[in-house]
C-alpha positions in Angstrom: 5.8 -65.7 43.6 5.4 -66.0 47.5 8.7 -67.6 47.6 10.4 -64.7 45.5 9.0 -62.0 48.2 10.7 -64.1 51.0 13.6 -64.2 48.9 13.6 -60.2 48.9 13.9 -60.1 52.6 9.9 -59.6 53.1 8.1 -61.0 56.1 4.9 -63.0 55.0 1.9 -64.2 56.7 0.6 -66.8 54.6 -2.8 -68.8 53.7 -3.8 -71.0 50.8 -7.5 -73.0 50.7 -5.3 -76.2 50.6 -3.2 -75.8 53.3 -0.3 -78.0 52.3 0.7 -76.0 49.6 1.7 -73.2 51.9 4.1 -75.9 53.7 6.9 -74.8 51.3 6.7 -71.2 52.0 6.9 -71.9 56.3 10.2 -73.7 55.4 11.4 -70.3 53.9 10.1 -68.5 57.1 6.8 -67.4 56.4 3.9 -67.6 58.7 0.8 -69.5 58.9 -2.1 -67.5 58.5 -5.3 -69.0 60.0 -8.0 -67.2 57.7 -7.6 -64.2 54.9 -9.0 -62.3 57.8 -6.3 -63.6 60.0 -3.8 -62.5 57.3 -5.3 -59.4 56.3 -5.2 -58.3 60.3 -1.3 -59.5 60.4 -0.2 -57.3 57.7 -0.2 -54.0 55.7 -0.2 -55.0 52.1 -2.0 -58.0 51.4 -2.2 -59.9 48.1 -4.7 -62.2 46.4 -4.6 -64.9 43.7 -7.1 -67.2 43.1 -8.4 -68.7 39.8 -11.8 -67.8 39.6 -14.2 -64.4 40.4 -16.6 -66.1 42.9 -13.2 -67.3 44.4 -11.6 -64.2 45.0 -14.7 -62.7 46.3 -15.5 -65.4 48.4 -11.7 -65.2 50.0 -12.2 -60.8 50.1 -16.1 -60.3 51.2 -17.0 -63.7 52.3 -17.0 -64.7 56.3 -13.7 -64.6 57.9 -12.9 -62.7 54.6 -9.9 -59.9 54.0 -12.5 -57.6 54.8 -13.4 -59.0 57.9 -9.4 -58.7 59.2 -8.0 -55.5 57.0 -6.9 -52.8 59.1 -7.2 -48.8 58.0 -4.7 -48.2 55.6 -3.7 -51.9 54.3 -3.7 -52.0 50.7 -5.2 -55.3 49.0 -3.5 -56.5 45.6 -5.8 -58.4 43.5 -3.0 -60.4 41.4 -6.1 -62.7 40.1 -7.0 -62.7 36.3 -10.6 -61.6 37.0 -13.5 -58.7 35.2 -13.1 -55.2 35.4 -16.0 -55.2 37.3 -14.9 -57.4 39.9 -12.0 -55.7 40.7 -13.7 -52.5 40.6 -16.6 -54.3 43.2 -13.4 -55.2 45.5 -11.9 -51.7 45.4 -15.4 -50.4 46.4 -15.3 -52.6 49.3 -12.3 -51.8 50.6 -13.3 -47.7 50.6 -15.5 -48.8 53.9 -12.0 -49.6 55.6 -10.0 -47.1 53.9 -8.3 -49.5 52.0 -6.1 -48.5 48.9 -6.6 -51.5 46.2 -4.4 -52.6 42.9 -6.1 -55.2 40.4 -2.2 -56.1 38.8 -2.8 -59.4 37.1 0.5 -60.8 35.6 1.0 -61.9 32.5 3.7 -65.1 32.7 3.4 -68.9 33.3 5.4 -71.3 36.0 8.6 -70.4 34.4 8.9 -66.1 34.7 7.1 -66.7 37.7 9.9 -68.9 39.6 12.6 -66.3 37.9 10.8 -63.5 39.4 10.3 -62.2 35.7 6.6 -61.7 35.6 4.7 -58.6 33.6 2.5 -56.6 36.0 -0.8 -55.2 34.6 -1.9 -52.8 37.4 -5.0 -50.4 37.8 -4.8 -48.4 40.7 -4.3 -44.8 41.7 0.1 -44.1 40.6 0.4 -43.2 44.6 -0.6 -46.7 45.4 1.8 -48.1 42.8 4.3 -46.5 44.1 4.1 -47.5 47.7 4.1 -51.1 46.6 6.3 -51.3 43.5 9.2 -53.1 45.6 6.5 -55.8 46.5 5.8 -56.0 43.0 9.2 -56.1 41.5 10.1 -58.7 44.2 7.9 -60.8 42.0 8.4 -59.5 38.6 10.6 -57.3 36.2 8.1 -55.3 34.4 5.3 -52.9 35.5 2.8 -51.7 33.4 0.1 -49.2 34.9 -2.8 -49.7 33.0 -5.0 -46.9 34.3 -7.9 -46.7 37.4 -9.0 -49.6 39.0 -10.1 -52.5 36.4 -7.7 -51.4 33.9 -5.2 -53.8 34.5 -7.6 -56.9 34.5 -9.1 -55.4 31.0 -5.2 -55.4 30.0 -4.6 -58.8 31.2 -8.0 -60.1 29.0 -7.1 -58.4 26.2 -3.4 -59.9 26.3 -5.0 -63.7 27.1 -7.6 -63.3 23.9 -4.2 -62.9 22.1 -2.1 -65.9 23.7 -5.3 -67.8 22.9 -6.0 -67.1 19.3 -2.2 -67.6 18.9 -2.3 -71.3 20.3 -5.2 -71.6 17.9 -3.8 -70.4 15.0 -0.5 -72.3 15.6 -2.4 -75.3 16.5 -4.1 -75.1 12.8 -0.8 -74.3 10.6 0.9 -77.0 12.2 -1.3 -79.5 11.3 -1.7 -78.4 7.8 1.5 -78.2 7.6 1.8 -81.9 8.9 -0.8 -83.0 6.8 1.0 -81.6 3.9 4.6 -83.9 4.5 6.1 -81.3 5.6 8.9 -81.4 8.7 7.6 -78.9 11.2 10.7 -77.7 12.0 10.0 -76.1 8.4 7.2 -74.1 10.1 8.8 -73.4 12.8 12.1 -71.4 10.8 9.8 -69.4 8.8 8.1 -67.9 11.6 11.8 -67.6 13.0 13.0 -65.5 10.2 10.2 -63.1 9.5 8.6 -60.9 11.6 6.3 -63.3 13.0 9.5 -64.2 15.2 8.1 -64.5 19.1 10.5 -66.6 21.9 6.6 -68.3 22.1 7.0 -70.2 19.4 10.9 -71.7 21.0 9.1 -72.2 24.1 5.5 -73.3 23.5 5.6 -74.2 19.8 8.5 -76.1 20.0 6.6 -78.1 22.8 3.4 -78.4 20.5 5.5 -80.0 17.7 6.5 -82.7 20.3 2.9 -83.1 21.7 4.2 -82.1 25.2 1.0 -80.7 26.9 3.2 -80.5 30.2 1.1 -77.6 32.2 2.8 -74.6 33.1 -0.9 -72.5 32.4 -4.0 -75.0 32.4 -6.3 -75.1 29.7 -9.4 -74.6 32.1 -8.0 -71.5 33.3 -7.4 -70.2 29.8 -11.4 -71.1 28.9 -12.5 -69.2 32.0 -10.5 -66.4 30.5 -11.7 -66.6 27.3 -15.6 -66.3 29.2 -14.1 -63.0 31.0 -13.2 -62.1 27.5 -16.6 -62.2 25.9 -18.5 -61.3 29.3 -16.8 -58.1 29.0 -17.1 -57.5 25.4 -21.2 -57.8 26.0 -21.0 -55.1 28.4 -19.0 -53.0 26.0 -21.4 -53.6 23.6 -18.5 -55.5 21.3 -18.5 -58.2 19.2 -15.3 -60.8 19.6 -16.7 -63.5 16.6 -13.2 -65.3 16.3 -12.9 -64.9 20.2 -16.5 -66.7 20.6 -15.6 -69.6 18.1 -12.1 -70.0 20.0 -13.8 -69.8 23.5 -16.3 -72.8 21.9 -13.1 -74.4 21.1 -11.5 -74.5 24.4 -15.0 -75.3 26.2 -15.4 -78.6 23.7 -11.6 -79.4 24.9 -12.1 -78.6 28.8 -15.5 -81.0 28.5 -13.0 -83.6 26.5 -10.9 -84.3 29.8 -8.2 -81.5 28.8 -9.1 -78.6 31.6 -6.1 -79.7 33.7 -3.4 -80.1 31.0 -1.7 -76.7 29.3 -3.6 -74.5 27.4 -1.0 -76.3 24.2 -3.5 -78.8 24.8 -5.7 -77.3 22.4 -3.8 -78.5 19.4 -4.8 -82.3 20.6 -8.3 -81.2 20.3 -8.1 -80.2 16.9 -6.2 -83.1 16.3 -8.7 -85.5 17.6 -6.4 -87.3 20.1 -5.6 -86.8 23.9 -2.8 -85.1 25.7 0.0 -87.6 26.1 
């Protein structure tokens, strides 16, 4: 995504917790930032993406944090999958600076990301959008404003709780279908020809048939989702009962040694066997 924005022509101050993963993006002409802080002072539009909540706000409110650095009239893009209620406790945050804030998770593994073809769910006022929708489509093809602040990451959980009861699901069929004597390539054409048809199943199904748990979204990052999920449903006051027994699911398979493969990796769970 950083490498797409330099790509556009934009100048970037960069920072990453492991610094040699930013070492690709200085070859492209970025800069090294020294903190967030650092980068947050350098620039007018800064952007965030971490994996965890206690991660993003450790990187926005913590010392030497974006909020220590960000200068009246930045605005701060929380690309993270996070709550609602984180993103709304960032935006609040940034009101003491007079920051504008986005929360504009994308939905999109390794693949739309290096194309540049990401989905952007963003919650934000439309006047903040709009100042920063060439950022944004420097990194993606489709923007998709949610609502106010915390709209987009309630968008983003509510797609995830989706992609993860459809790994499930698939997971399940394929084996009875397996365990049947039937070809999978069977399964795989009827969900082809009816209205079931999704390019998921020629990307991601077709991988699961081969047992190739290659990770282009991990399978820890998917459980940590699926916690989001159900965190927010309690405040809601909503039950998620197939959600709950698919979040179980995906904790028993993180515990099982699985966390960093994909979240594909979810079939070998089922099936009682580890990733090859």
């Amino acid at each position: 995504m950083a490498t797409n924005l330099a790509k556009a022509g934009l100048p970037l101050t960069v920072w990453n917790r492991t610094s040699s993963k930013i070492e690709p993006l200085l070859r492209v002409g970025a800069r090294a930032g020294k903190s967030p802080a650092h980068v947050a002072a350098e620039v007018d539009v800064i952007i965030t993406m971490v994996s965890q909540p206690k991660d993003v706000e450790a990187i926005v409110l913590g010392p030497d944090g974006v909020l220590d650095g960000i200068k009246d009239g930045s605005v701060l893009i929380d690309m993270s999958t996070v709550s609602p209620t984180t993103s709304r406790k960032l935006a609040g945050a940034m009101t003491t600076k007079h920051v504008e804030f986005l929360d504009a998770p994308v939905v999109g593994s390794k693949g739309p990301a290096i194309d540049g073809a990401l989905v952007m769910l963003v919650g934000g006022l439309p006047t903040t959008l709009e100042r920063c929708r060439p950022i944004l489509l420097a990194m993606g093809k489709t923007i998709i404003h949610a609502g106010g602040v915390g709209m987009g990451s309630a968008l983003k959980l509510a797609t995830n709780l989706m992609l993860a009861h459809l790994a499930a699901g698939f997971s399940e069929g394929l084996l009875l279908v397996q365990r049947a004597g039937l070809d999978p390539k069977r399964y795989l054409e009827v969900l082809e020809a009816s209205t079931f048809r999704s390019p998921w199943y020629q990307t991601k199904g077709v991988g699961m048939v081969k047992r190739d748990f290659t990770t282009h979204f991990a399978l820890k990052h998917m459980h940590k989702d699926l916690r989001l999920m159900t965190e927010l449903a309690t405040e809601m006051n909503l039950t998620l009962p197939i959600t709950e027994v698919i979040q179980a699911l995906f904790a028993t398979s993180e515990t099982s040694g699985k966390g960093d493969a994909d979240y594909s990796a979810i079939l070998a769970q089922l099936e009682g066997v580890a990733p090859r």
